[in-house]
C-alpha distance (Angstrom), angle and dihedral (degrees) to the residues before:
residue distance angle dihedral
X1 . . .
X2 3.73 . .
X3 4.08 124.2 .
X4 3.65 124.5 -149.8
X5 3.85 126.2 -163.4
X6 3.72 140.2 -161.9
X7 3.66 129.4 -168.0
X8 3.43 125.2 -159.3
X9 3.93 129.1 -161.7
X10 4.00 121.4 -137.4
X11 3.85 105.8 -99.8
X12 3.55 140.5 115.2
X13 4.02 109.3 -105.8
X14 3.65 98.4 15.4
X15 3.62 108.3 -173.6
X16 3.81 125.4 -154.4
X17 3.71 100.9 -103.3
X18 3.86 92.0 58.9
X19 3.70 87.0 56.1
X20 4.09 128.1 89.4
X21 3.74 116.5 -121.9
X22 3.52 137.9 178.1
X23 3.69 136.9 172.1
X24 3.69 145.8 -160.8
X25 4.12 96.5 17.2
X26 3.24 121.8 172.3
X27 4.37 119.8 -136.1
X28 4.41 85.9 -99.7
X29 3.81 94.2 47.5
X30 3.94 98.0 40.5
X31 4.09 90.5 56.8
X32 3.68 92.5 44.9
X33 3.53 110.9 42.6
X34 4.18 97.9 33.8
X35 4.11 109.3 4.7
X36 3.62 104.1 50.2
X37 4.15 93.6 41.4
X38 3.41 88.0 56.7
X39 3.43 106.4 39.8
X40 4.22 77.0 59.9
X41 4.07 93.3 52.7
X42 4.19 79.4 -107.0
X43 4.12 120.3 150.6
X44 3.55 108.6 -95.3
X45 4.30 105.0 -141.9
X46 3.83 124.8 -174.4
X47 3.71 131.7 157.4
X48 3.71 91.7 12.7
X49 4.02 96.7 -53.0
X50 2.88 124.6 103.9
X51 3.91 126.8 -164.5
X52 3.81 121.8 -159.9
X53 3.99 121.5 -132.3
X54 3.52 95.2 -108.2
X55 3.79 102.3 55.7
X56 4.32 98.3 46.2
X57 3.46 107.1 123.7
X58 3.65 97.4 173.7
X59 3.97 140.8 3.7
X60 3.38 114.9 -160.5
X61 4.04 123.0 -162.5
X62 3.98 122.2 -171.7
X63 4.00 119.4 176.3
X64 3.75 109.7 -154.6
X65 3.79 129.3 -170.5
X66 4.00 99.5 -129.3
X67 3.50 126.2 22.7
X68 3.57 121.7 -95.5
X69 3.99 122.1 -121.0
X70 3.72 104.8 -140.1
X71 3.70 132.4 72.2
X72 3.94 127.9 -137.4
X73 3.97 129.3 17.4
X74 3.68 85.5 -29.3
X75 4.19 95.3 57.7
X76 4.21 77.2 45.0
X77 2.94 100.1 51.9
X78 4.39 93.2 51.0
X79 3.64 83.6 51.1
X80 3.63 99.2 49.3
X81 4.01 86.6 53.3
X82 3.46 96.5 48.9
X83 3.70 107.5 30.2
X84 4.07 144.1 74.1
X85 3.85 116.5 -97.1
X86 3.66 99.2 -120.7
X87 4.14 99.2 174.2
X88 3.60 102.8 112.1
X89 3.86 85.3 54.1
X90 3.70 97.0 63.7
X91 4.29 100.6 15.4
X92 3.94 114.4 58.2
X93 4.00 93.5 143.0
X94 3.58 151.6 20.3
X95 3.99 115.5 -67.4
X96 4.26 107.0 -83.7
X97 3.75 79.7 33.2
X98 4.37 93.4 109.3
X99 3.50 95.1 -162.4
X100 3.43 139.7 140.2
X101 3.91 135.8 -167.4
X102 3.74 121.9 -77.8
X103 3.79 95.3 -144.3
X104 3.12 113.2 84.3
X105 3.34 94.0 -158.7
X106 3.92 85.5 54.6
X107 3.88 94.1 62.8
X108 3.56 119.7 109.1
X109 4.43 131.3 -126.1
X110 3.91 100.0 -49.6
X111 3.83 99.5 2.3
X112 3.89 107.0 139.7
X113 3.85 125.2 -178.3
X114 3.31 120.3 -124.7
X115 3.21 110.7 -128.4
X116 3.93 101.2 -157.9
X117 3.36 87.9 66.7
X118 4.19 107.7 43.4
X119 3.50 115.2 144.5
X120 3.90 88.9 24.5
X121 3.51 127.6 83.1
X122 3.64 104.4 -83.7
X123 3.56 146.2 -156.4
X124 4.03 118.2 -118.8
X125 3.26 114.3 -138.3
X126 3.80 124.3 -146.4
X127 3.85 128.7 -138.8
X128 3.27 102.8 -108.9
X129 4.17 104.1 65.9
X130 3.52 90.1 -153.0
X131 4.03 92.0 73.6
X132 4.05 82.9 43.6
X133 3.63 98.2 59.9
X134 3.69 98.2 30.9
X135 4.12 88.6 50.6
X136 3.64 116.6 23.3
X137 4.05 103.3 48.6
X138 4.03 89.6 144.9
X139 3.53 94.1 -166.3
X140 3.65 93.4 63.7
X141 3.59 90.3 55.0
X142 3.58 104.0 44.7
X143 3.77 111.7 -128.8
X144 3.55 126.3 122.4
């Protein structure tokens, strides 16, 4: 099941075209292009924008059954209509935050706890270890 993601800079009177979009992701390419960045306070960049860490207002993720044909605000917009609001899966905290949910029930497609760090906030770790060890070295970032 494809997710789809917008991100929206602070700003009175945003308009689509200063906005991030991106359609039809699968679970590997929606951690590492958008979750893991901003879990690390990085810019998150789509569609040849790219919107820095400190000026995300909102990150929107909708799960849809089918993929959606169009590209853009109009492709997220079809998948907004037609999908499941899946943000407070994946977002619990401002970007830098590294955080996941404490449900576990609340975690989304290939979210696992980690459970060194229960009742903390925690890292999420995705499937593939590679995106793990190249993203969430803790140490490096300096939160315990």
């Amino acid at each position: 099941m494809p997710f789809h993601l917008r991100v929206r800079p602070k700003g009175e009177g945003i308009r689509p075209h200063q906005m991030v979009f991106a359609v039809n992701l699968d679970d590997e390419a929606l951690r590492s292009r958008f979750l893991v960045p901003y879990e690390h306070g990085q810019a998150l960049t789509g569609g040849g924008r790219s919107i820095p860490a400190s000026n995300i207002d909102q990150v929107l993720v909708i799960e849809t059954v089918e993929p959606v044909e169009e590209t853009g605000s109009t492709g997220w917009n079809h998948a907004e209509a037609k999908g499941t609001n899946r943000t407070d899966d994946f977002i619990i905290g401002p970007p830098g935050g590294a955080t996941v949910a404490l449900e576990p029930d609340l975690l989304g497609p290939g979210v696992e706890r980690n459970p060194k760090r229960v009742g903390r906030s925690s890292w999420f770790s995705a499937r593939a270890d590679a995106i793990e060890m190249a993203y969430l070295d803790s140490s490096s970032v300096g939160f315990a």
